[in-house]
Structures are given as C-alpha cells and as structure tokens.
VEXMARPA-967973 format. One record per atom (N, C-alpha, C, CB): residue in one letter; x, y, z. Coordinates in steps of 0.001 Angstrom, whole numbers, plus 500000, padded with zeros to 6 digits. Glycine has a CB too. Example, Ala and Ser with C-alpha at 12.3 -4.5 7.8 and 13.67 -1.06 7.14 Angstrom:
A513190494310507800 A512300495500507800 A513200496700507800 A511308495527509046 S512850497750507080 S513670498940507140 S512900500030507870 S514084499402505725 
END
This chain:
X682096115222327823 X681834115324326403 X681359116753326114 X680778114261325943 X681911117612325039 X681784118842324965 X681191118501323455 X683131119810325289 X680066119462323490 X679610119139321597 X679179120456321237 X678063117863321147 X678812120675320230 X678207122367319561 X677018121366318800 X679646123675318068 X676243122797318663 X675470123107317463 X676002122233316091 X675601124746317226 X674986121336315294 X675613120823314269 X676571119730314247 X676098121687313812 X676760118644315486 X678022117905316064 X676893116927315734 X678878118152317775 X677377115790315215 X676729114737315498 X676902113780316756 X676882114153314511 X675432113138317454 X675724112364318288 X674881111152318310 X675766112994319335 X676383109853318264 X675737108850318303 X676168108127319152 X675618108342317341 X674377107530319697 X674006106662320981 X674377105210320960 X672496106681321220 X675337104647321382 X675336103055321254 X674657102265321993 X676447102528321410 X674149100986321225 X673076100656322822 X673318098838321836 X670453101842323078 X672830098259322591 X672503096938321994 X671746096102321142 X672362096540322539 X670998097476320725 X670437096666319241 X670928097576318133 X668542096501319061 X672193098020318432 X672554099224316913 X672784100561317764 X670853099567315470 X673249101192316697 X673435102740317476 X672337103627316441 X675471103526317393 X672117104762317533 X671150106006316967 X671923107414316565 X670010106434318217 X671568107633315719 X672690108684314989 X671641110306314948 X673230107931312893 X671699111232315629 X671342112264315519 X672236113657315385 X670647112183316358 X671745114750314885 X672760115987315109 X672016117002315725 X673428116603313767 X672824117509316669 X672443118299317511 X672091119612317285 X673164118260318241 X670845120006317602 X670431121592317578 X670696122617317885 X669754121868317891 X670565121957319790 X670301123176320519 X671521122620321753 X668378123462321047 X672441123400322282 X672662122791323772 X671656123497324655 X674258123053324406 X671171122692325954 X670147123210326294 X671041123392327673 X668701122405326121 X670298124801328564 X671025125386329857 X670043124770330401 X671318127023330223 X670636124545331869 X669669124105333207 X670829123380334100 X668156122840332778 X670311122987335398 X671070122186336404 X671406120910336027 X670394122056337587 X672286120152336481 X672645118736336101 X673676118452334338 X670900117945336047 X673982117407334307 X674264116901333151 X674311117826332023 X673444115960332937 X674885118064330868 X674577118675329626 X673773118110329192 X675399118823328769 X672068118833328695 X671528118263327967 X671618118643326317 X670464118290328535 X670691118308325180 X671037118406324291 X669732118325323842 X672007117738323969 X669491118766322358 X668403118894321588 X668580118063320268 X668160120333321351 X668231117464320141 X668329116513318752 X668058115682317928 X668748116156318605 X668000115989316617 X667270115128315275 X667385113734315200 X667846115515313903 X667035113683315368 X667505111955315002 X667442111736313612 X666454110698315669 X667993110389313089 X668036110144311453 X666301110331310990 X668755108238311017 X665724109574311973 X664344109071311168 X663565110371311575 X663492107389311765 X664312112105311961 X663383112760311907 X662797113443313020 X662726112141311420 X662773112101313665 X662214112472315222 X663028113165315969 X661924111328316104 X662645114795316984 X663671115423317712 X663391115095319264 X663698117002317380 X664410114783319968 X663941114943321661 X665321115617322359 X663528113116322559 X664930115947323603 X666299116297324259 X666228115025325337 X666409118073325050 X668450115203325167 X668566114162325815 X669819114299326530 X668441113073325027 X669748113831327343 X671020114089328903 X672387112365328287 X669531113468331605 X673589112597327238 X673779111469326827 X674981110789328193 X674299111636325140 X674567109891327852 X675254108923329241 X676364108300328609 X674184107558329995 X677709106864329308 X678809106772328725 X678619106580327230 X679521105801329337 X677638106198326924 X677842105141325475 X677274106077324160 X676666103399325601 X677619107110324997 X677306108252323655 X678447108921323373 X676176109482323927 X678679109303321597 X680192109786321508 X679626111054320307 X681630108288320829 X680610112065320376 X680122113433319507 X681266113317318737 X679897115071320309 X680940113371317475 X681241113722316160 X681377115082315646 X680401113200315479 X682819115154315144 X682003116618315089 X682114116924313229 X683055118173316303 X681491117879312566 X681420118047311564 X682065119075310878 X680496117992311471 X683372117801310330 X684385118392310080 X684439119315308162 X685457117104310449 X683062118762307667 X682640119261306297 X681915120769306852 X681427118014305378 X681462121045307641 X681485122560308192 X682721123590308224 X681133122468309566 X683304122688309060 X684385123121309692 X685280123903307862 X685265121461310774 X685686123011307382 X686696122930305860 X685994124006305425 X686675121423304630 X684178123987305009 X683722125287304480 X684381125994304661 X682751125799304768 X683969126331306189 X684359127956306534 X685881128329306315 X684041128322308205 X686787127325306453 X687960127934305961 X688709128560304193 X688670126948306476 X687557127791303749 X687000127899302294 X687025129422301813 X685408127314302224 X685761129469302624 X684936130915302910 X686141131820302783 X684074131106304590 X686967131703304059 X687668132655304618 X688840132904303823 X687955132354305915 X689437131790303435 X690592131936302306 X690253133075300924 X690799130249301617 X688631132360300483 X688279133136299001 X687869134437299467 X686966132425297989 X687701134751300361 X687543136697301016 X688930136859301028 X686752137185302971 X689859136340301920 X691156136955301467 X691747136930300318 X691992136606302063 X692108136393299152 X692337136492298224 X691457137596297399 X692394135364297944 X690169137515297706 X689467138767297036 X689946140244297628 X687800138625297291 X690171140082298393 X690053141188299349 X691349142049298776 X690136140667301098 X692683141080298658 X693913141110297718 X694115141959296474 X694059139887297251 X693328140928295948 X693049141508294469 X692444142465294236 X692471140838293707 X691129142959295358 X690447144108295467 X691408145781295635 X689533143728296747 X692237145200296323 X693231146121297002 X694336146440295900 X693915145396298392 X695047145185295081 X695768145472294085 X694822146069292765 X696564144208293824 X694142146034292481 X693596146366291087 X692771148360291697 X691993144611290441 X692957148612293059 X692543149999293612 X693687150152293080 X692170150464295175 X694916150057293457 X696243150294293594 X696604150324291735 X697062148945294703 X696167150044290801 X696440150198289656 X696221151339289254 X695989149458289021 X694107151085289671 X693846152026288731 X693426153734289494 X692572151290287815 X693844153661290797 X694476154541291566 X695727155323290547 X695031153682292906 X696962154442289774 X698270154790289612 X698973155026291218 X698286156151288613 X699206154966291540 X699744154766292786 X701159154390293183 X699058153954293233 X702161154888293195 X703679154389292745 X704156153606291596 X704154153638293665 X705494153323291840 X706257153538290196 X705470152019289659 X708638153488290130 X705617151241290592 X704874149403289753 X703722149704288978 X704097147969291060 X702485150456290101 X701407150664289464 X701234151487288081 X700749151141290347 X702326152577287806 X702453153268286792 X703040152478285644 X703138154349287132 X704093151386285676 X704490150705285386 X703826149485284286 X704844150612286363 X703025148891285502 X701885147766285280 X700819148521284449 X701171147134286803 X700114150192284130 X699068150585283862 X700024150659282003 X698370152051284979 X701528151381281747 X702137151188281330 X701693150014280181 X702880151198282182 X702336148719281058 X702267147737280047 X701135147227279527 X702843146809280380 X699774147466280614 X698444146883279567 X698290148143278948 X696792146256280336 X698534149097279241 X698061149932277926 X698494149882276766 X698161151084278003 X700313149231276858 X700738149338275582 X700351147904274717 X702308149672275656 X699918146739275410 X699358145471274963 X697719145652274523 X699554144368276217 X697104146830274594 X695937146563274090 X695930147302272274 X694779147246275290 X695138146217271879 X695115146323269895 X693587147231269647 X694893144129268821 X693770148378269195 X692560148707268879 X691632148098267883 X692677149754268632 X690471148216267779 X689486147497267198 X689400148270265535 X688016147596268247 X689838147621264395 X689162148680263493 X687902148188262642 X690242149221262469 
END
C-alpha cells in the first residue's frame, strides 16, 4: 500500500471502520508507518495491516489541474495582449487597427 500526504486511510475492523487522513509518512525500519487524524480528531501513528485501504484525494488532485489550466490560459492571454500592444507583426497591427477604429469618443 503506497499513500501520500493528504490520502485518506480507512481501518476496517469489526465494529465499523476508522476513517483518518494522513499527515506525515513517517521514515524508520520495518513496515510503512504513518501519521494520522482521525475523524474524531485524535492523531496517532500507525503501521496499517491487511484491513486497511488508502484513498486517495481525488478533490486535490482536480484542484491542481484547475490551478494549472487557469495559469496557462493566463499566461496566453498575457503573451497575446504583449503582442498587441507591443504592435508586433501584420495581425497585431491589424487587431490594434480594428479596436481603434471601433472605439466612439465620449462627447
């Protein structure tokens, strides 16, 4: 079982399962241990045995691609609107062209 930072892990046992998300992976000899919240709060580390399964958190995950999409698109537009008001080849002369001739002065 491989988990990260932020993975949820829940313990099945016979009176219900325990649902925590993980902190810390912790280094040392033996087993992967783990650092983790539990629902009600309480944190312990714990070495999880078969009847534990990791979740992972896939509403993280979607963010960041979120993230990464709306920087590229900015980044785009950042680059085209240099490129305008740069004038910068015939489009950009073009494009500066047509909003200039679409704007109404104020009287």
């Amino acid at each position: 079982m491989q988990a990260q930072v932020d993975d949820r892990l829940v313990v099945h046992g016979p009176h219900g399962s325990r649902i925590g998300v993980i902190l810390e992976l912790v280094d040392g000899a033996g087993p992967q241990r783990y650092r983790v919240r539990w629902a009600d709060g309480h944190e312990s580390t714990i070495a999880p045995g078969p009847d534990a399964t990791v979740e992972r958190d896939t509403a993280a995950e979607e963010q960041a691609e979120w993230e990464a999409a709306k920087a590229a698109r900015r980044a785009r537009t950042t680059a085209w609107r240099r490129g305008i008001t740069a004038g910068v080849g015939r489009e950009a002369a073009l494009a500066q062209q047509k909003i200039g001739s679409t704007v109404v002065p104020i009287r």
